[in-house]
Structure formats: C-alpha cells, structure tokens
N, C-alpha and C positions, 0 to 999 in steps of 0.2 A: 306420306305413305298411304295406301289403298286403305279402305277399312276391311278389318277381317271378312267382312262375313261376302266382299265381293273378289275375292284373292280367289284363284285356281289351282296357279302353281306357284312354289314360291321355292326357293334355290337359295340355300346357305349353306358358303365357303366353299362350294362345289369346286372337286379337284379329281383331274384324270389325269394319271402318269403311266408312261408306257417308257419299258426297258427299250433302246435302238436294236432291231435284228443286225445279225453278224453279216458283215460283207462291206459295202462300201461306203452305206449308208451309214454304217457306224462310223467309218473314219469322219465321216464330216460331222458328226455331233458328237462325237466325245470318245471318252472311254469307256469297256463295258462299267455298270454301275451307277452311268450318269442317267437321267432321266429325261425323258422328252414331255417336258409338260404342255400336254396340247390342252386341258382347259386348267386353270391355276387361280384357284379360290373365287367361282363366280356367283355373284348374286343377284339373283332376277327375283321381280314380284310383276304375275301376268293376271291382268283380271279378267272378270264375266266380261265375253263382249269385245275384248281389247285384242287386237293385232299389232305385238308386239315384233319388232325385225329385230334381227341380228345382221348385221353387217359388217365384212371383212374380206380382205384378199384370200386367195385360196390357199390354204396350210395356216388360215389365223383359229381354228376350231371349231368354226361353227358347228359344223354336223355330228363331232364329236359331244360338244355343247346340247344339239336339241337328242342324241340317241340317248346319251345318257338322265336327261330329264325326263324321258318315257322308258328308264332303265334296259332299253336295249344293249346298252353296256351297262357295270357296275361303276359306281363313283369309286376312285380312291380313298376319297373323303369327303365330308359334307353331307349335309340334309337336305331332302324334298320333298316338300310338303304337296299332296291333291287335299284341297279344300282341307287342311286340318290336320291331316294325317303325314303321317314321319313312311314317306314308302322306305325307308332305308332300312327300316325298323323293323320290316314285314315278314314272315319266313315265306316261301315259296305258294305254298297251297292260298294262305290268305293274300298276298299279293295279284294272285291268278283273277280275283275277283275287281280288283283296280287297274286291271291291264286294259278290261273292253274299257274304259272311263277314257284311256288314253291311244290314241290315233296318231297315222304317220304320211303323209301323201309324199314320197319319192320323186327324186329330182326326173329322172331318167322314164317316160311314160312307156315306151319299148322297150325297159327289162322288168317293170314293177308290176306289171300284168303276166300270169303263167299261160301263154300260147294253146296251153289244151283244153282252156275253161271257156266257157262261152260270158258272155257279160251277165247273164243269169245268173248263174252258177257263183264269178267272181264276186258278186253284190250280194249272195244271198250268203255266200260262205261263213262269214261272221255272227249272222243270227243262227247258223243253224250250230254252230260251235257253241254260243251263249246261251243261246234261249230255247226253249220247250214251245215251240207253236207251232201248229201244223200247216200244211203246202199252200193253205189257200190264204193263210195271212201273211204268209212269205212271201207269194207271188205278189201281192198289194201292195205291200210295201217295199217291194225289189221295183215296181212299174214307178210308185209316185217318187221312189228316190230319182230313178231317170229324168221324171219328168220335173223335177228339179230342178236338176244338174244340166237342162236344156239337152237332153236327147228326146227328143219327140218327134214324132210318137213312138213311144217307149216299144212297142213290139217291132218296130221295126229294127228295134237294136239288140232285144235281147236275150236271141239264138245266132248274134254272131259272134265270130271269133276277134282276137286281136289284131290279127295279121286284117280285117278288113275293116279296121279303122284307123283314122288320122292320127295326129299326134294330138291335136287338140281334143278330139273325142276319148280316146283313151284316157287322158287326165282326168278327163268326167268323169270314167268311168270310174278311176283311182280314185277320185273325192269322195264318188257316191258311195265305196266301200267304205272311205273312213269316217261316213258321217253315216250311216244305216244304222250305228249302235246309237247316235245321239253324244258323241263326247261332249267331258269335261275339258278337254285340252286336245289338240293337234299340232303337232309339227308339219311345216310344208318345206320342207328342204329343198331351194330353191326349183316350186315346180314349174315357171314360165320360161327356166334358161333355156329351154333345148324347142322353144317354139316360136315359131313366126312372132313378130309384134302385133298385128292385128288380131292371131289367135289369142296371142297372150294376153293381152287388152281385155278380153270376153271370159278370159279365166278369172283375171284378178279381180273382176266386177262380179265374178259368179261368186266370190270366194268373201267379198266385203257385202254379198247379200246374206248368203247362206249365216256367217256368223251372227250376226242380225236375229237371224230366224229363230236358230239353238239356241243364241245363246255365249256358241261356245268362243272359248279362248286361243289364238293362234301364236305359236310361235311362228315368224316366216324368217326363212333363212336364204338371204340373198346376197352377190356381192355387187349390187346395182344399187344404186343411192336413188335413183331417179323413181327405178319400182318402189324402192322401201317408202319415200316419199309420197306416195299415189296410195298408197295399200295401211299406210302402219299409224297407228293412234301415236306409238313411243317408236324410239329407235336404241337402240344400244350398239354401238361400236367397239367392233374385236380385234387385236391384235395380242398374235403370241400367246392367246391363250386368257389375256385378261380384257376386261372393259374399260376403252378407255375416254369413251367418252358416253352418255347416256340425258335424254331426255326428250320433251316431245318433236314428233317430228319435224316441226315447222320450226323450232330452235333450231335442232342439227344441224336441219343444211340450211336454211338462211343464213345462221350467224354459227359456225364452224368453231370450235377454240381449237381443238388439238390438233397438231399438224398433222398426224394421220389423216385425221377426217378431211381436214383442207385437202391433204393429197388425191385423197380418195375422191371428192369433189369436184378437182380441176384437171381431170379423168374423165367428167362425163359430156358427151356433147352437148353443145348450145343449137334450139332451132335455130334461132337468128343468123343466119351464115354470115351475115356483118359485123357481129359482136364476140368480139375476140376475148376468149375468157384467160385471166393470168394464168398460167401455170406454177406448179410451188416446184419449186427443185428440192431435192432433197440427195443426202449423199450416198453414193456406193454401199449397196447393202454386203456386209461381210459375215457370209452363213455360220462359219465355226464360231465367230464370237456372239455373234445371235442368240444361239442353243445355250451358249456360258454365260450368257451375259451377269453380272450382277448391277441391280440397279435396274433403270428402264429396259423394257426392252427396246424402243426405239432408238437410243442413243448414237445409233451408230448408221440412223439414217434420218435424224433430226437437224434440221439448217440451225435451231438454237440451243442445240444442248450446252447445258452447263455442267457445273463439276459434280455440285449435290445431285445429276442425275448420272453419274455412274457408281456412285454407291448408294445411294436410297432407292428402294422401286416408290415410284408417285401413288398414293389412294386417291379412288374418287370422293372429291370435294365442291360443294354446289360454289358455283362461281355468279350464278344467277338464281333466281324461285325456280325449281325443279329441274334445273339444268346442271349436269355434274360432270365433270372433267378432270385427270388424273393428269395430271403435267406440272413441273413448277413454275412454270411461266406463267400462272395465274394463281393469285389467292381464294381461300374463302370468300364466300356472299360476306358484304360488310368490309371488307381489307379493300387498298388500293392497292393500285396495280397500273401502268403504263401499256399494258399487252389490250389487245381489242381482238376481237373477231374478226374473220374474213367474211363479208358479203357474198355470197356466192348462193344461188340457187338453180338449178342442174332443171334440164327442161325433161317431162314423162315421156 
C-alpha cells in the first residue's frame, strides 16, 4: 500500500447503482427494481505523481468510475478520500472548496470547449471563479499555461475561438484549463481517442510531462491497453462494474492472468506484421444474464469457467508482489496453482 502521506485519492467500496429507464432497455436488464450496477464496490489508491489507468470495454464504468471520484455524480455507497478528507462527508458549501482541487479533461475536445469563448477567456474562467486577482496576473498566467501545454506563442492563440482550432490544440487547450487551478487529482476520460495517433502521441507526452511538474495525480481512462501501457505507472482492469485485475503496468500486459485482460490484449495490433499474435476466444456474451448474473461476472464469456464461479463473485487476490487478480483460476501469492499467465505485450 502507498504511504499515507503520498495518497491523493483513495476509493473505498465505491458503488454506483442506477434504476434501468422504462422502454426497451429495461426489458433487457430486468425487471423494474433491479439495478444496473455500473461501478460495484471499487477501490483505488492514486498517488502524488502517479498515472493511474482504468481500463475496459465500453459499458465496463469507467467514466462512471472517474465522475464519480471528482463527485460529478453522487456514490451510492463508499468513501473518498482527497489527501485525508472523507469528500462524502462534506455538506455542499464546504465541498465547493475541494471541487477547484479536483479536475476533468473530457474525451470529446469538439463539445468540452463552449464555441462562444475565446481560449482566453476558457483558461482564465476558473481563476476568475476561484480566486481574487486582478487582470494582469490572470493574463500571465492564462499566457504561461499556453505556453505550457505547447501553444506558442501563446498570443497567437489566445483571442481565438474553437471552431479555428485542431483537435489536437483544443485538448491543450482543455488541459490547460484543468491544470490553471494546479490540482490535486485529474481525470482524463479517454482524451486521445477522438485524435490522430501522431497527435495523440504529442498529447500523452504532454500529459506524462505536465504531471511531473504539479505534481498532480491522474486517473486516465482508456479502453486501449497499448495507451495505458505508454502513459500509466499502475493499471487497473474493469469489467461490469468491478476490478478485475490490477497492478503495475508492465505486469498487466506482459504477463496478463485474467482472461479478460488476455482478451482485451489479443485485440491489440502487433507492429510486426509477421508476428501472428494468438487470439483468446471466449464465448457468446448473453446480455440478460450479464445484468443477473450472480457469481462472476464473466462467466458466461469465460473459456475456463468453473462451477464455484457462478455462485461466488471472485475478490482481488495478489497472485504475485503487487499484482492482484480476481478469478479462481489462480490462488494467493504463496499457494500453488497449474494456471500461468499469457505472454503477450501489445505494441504503442
């Protein structure tokens, strides 16, 4: 475990349940009353410095996962801790005071930007919300963020609008807002999916300097293994809501335990166009019993399910030194076991 005093965020037994809206959607998950647990008891510890990924297919939580660790939603249940402090615990007004502490850079850089604000304006908006300073240390510090976030020279950028910037510049510009207060924590909700890979490249290297600089701690939420490897100190893997596998990145995807992540893995292309990567088959996903499941939730697209996984949900258990895995096909660190990891590592 982190020692306290370099912890940021930290997430215990975090749970988000949402009732299904009426129509069709419900028929395929239940009946009214049943619950759609999109994050279901998760626990993360992020430190100073540390870029932590969340990784999953889409509808595994992620983003439900990082809004609610910056309380953009409310938890159903569970604790969150900024450096110390229970935000659950907080009433509204004092909360208001841990909200600048906490940051969000948006996947989508064409709707996260308001079209009628100039990049001045979008970068300055949060000190002039927070803080008591007057125009000319706003303007200085609205210029050096740009020249940051690599818009240089910064006046050349910052009496434009949205509409006459790239997709890659606009995410700067998105950064440069959520880092102007200085956070404690950021979420970056998958922000290189919607850009070129060359662009993207120049983002993620801006984003593993910039943390550097602050300080600060990132949650990044991707469903690319190959990003999360290039970018992430840890990784943690989501499905359905829980984690199912978790530890440093170079564990994960070298040596994979849980067949999700294997699946998720032999998904990613190989440079080598000579080097034929195995593929993991896995079986027919069956949605209504998905949502019901009791027990794992994979079981019903697991090549090895066994019987103890459709009545027990599996807990993460270290299977290695700081490598944890939820499946019964492996034991605790210290047990034996017949099962091995998959070799597999996914080119950036």
């Amino acid at each position: 475990m982190p020692s306290e005093e370099l912890v940021v965020i930290r997430a215990r037994g975090v749970k988000k349940y949402f009732e299904p809206a009426a129509g069709i959607f419900r028929s395929l998950v239940g009946r009214r009353g049943q619950l759609i647990k999109a994050v279901d008891g998760v626990d993360l510890d992020i430190k100073q410095s540390e870029i932590l990924s969340l990784v999953g297919e889409s509808g595994s939580g992620k983003t439900t996962t990082g809004e609610v660790l910056i309380l953009l939603q409310s938890p159903s249940e569970g604790s969150i801790f900024l450096k110390g402090t229970n935000l659950c615990n907080l009433k509204r007004r004092q909360l208001r005071r841990f909200r600048r502490r906490m940051q969000v850079v948006f996947q989508d850089p064409y709707q996260s930007l308001d079209p009628r604000m100039t990049v001045f304006r979008t970068i300055a908006e949060p000190i002039r919300v927070n803080e008591r300073i007057g125009k000319d240390e706003i303007s200085s510090r609205v210029v050096n963020m740009l020249e940051q976030v690599g818009l240089s020279p910064a006046d050349a950028f910052l009496h434009k609008y949205p509409t006459e910037l790239s997709g890659g510049q606009r995410q700067r510009v998105a950064i440069a807002r959520a880092l102007i207060l200085k956070p404690d924590f950021v979420v970056a909700d998958e922000p290189v999916s919607m850009l070129d890979v060359s662009v993207a490249s120049g983002i993620l290297n801006l984003m593993l300097d910039l943390r550097q600089k602050y300080k600060t701690a990132f949650l990044f939420i991707t469903h690319d293994l190959a990003v999360a490897r290039y970018i992430s100190d840890r990784i943690a893997i989501m499905y359905r809501g829980k984690i199912v596998e978790f530890g440093s990145a170079a564990d994960v995807v070298e040596k994979p335990f849980h067949p999700y992540t294997q699946l998720l893995l032999s998904a990613v292309p190989v440079a080598d166009v000579m080097t034929e990567r195995k593929r993991v088959e896995t079986r027919a996903d069956v949605v209504e019993k998905e949502y019901a499941a009791i027990g794992c939730r994979f079981q019903y697209r697991c090549p090895w399910v066994k019987d103890v996984c459709r009545d027990h949900v599996p807990e993460l258990a270290e299977v290695e030194s700081e490598h944890f895995v939820a499946c019964y096909k492996y034991p605790s660190e210290g047990e034996t076991s017949d099962a091995a990891p998959v070799e597999s590592t996914p080119s950036p």
